[in-house]
C-alpha positions as CSV (number, residue, x, y, z in Angstrom):
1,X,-15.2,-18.6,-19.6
2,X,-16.9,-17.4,-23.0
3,X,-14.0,-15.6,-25.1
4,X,-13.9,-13.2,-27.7
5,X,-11.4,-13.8,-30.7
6,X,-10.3,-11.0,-33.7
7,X,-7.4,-11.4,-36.1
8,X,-6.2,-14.6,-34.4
9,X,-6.2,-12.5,-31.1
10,X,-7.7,-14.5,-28.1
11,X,-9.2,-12.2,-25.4
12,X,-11.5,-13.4,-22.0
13,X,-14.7,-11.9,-21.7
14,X,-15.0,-9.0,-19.3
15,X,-16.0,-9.8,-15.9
16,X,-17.4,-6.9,-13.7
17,X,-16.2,-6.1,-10.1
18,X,-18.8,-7.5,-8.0
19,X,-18.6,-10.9,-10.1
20,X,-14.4,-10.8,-9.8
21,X,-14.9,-10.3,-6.0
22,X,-17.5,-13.1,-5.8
23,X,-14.8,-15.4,-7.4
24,X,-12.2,-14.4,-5.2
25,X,-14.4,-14.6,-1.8
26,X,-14.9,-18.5,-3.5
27,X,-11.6,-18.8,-3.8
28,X,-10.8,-17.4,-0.9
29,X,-13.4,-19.7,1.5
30,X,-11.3,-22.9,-0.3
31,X,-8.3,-21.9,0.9
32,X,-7.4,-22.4,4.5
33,X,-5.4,-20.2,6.7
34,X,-6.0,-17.8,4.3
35,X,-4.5,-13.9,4.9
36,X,-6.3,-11.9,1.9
37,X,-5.5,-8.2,1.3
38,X,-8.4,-6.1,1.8
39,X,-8.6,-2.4,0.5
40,X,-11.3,-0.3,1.7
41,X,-11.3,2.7,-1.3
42,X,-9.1,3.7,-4.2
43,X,-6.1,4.2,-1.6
44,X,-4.5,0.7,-1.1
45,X,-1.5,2.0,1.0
46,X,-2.1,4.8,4.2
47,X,0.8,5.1,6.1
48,X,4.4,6.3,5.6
49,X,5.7,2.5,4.9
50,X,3.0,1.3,2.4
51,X,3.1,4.3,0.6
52,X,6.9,4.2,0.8
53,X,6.7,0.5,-0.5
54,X,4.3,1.4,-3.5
55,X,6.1,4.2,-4.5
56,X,9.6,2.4,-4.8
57,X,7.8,0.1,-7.7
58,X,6.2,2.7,-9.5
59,X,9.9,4.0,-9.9
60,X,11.0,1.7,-12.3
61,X,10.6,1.4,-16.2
62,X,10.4,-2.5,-16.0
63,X,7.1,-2.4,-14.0
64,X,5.5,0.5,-15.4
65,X,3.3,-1.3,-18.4
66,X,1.9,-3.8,-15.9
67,X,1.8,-1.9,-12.7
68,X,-1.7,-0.6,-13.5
69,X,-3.4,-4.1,-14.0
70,X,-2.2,-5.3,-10.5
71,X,-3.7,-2.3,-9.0
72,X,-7.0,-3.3,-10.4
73,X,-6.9,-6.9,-9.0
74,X,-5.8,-5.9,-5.3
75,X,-8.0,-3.2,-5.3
76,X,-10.6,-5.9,-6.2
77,X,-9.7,-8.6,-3.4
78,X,-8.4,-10.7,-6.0
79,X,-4.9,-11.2,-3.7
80,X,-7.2,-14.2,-1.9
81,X,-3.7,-15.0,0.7
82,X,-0.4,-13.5,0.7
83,X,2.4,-14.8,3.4
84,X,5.4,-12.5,3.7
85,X,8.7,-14.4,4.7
86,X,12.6,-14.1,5.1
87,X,13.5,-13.0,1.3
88,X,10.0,-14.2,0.1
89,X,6.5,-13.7,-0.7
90,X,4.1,-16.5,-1.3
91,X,0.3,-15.5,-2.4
92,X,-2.6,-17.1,-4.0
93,X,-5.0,-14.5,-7.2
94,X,-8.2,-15.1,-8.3
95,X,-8.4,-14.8,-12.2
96,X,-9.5,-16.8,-14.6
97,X,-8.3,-19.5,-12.4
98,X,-6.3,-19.4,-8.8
99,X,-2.8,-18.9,-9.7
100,X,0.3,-19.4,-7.0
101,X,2.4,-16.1,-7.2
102,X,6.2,-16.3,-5.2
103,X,8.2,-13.6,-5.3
104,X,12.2,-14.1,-4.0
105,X,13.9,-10.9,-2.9
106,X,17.6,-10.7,-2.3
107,X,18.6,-9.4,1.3
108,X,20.1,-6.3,2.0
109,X,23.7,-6.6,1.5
110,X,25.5,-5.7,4.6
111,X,27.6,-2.9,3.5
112,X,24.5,-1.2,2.3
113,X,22.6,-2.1,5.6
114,X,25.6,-0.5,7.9
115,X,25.8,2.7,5.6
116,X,21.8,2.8,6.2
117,X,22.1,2.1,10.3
118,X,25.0,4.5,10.1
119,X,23.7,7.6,8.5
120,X,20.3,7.2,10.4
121,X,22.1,6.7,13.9
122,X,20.8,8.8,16.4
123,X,17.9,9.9,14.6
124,X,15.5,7.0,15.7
125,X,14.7,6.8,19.2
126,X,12.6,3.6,19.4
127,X,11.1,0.9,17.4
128,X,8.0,2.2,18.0
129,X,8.7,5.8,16.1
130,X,10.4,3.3,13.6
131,X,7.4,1.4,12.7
132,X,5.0,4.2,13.1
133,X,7.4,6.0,10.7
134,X,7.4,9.0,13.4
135,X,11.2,10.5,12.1
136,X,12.9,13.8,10.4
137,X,11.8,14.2,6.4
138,X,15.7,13.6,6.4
139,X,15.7,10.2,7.8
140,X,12.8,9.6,5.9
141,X,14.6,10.4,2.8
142,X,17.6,8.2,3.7
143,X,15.6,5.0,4.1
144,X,13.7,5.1,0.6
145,X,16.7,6.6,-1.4
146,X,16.7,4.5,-4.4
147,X,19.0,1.6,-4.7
148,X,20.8,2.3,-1.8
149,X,17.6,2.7,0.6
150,X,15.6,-0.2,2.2
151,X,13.4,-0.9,-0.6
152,X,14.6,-3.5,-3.3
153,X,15.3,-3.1,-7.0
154,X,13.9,-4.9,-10.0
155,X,17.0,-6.6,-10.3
156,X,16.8,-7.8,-6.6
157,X,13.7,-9.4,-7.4
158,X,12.1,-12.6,-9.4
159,X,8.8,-13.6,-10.0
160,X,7.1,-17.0,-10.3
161,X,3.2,-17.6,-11.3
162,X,1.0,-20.3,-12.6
163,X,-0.7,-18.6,-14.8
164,X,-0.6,-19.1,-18.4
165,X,0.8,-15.6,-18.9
166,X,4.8,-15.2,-20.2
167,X,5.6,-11.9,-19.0
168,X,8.0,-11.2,-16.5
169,X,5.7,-9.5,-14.3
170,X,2.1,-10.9,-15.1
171,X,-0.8,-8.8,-13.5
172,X,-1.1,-10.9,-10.7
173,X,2.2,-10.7,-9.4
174,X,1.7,-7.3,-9.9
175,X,-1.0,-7.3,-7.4
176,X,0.9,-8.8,-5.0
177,X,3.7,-6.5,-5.3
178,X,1.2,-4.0,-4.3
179,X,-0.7,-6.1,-1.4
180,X,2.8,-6.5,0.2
181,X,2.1,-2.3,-0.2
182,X,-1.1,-2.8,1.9
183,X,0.2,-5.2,4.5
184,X,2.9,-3.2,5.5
185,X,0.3,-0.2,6.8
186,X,-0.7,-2.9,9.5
187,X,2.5,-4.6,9.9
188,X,5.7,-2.5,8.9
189,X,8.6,-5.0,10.2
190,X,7.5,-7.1,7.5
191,X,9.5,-5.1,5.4
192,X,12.9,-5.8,7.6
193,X,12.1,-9.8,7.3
194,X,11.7,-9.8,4.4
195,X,14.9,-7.8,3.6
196,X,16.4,-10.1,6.0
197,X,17.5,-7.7,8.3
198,X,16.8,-6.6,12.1
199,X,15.1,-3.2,12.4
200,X,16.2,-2.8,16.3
201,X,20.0,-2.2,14.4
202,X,18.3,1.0,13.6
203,X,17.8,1.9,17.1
204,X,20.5,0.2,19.0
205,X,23.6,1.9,16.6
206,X,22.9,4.8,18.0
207,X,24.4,3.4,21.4
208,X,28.1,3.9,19.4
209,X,27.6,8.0,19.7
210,X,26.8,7.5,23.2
211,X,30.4,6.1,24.1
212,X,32.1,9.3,23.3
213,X,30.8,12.2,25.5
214,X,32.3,15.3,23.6
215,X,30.2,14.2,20.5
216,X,27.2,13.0,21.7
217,X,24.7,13.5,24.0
218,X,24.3,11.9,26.8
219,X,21.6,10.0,28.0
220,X,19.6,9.5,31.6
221,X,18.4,6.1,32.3
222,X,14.6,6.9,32.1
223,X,16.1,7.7,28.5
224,X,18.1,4.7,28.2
225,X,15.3,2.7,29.9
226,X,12.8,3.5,27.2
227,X,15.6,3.6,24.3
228,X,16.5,-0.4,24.9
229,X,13.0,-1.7,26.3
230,X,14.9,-2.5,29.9
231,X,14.6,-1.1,33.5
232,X,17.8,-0.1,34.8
233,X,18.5,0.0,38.3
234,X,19.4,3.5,39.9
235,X,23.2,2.9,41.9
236,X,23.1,2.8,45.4
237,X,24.6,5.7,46.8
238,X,27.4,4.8,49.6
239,X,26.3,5.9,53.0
240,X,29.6,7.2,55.1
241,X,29.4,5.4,58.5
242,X,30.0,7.9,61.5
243,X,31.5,6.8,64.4
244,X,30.7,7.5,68.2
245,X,33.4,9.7,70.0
């Protein structure tokens, strides 16, 4: 790559967007099993969870200077494969080169994940209002609180890539950050396995207000049925027998 150099400064040429997406579709064609991020448009997150996700890292200081860079490279397909996992990320950028970008994020800890499942009990009815983030701007609220919501802090988080560059967050982790962003509009328990929790704890702790009449309401079983995912059986009413006299 041709480079440009003033007052000992070393700086790559400028590539335009259509030749940076030509590279990464290379790249990308190399890789097997590859899962690239895609954004159609400016937007790279839509729904409630990816914009929940993005917002949460444009929060802090420490990511602020290299944020914009990252939303640059997704935006240009440059995020070639990103796997999300149990407290990790693993992806593959295009740049100069393809680096490897992992990203480790702490779990939840558990006191923090039964004050969530606690002050959120009752207001989620199913996994499917859940994911589709169908709930109360209160609930909404609860779950992205900073530091003490489900979204991680920078602390929570290191970063690993191959490329050449010494930051702590180098633009292409950056990009990934944000792709993680996009993939959660099409698959929002991502964001539970990677925390290493399970989202149905959401759902199901509502069953404790359920045990106690006087405080909580009670529930048919169509409810209950569609509540827990499982049919449950009407009881058999007892027939009196009458005899003959």
């Amino acid at each position: 790559m041709a480079r440009f150099y003033y007052e000992d400064e070393e700086f790559p040429a400028y590539i335009s967007i259509g030749e940076r997406r030509r590279k990464a579709e290379r790249h990308a064609r190399r890789l097997k099993s590859a899962s690239p991020v895609i954004i159609d448009g400016r937007q790279i997150a839509k729904t409630f969870w990816g914009k929940s996700w993005c917002s949460n890292l444009e929060r802090y200081s420490d990511f602020v200077n290299r944020l914009p860079r990252g939303r640059t490279y997704v935006r240009n397909r440059c995020v070639v494969d990103l796997q999300v996992e149990a407290r990790k990320v693993r992806a593959q950028v295009s740049g100069s080169d393809l680096y490897k970008v992992e990203i480790s994020i702490s779990p939840i800890p558990k006191r923090q994940w039964a004050d969530v499942c606690d002050d959120c009990a009752g207001a989620i009815d199913s996994l499917v209002e859940l994911l589709e983030g169908k709930f109360s701007k209160t609930t909404m609220e609860r779950l992205c609180r900073q530091e003490t919501g489900l979204f991680p802090v920078p602390a929570e988080m290191k970063f690993s890539c191959s490329c050449p560059d010494s930051a702590r967050m180098c633009k292409h982790v950056a990009a990934v950050l944000y792709g993680v962003g996009a993939r959660l509009d099409v698959q929002p328990e991502l964001l539970f396995k990677l925390r290493d929790v399970d989202q149905r704890d959401l759902v199901t702790n509502a069953s404790r207000r359920m045990t106690k009449p006087t405080t909580a309401k009670l529930l048919d079983s169509d409810n209950l049925s569609e509540l827990f995912g499982i049919e449950i059986a009407e009881p058999k009413r007892k027939t009196r027998k009458t005899g003959s006299t």
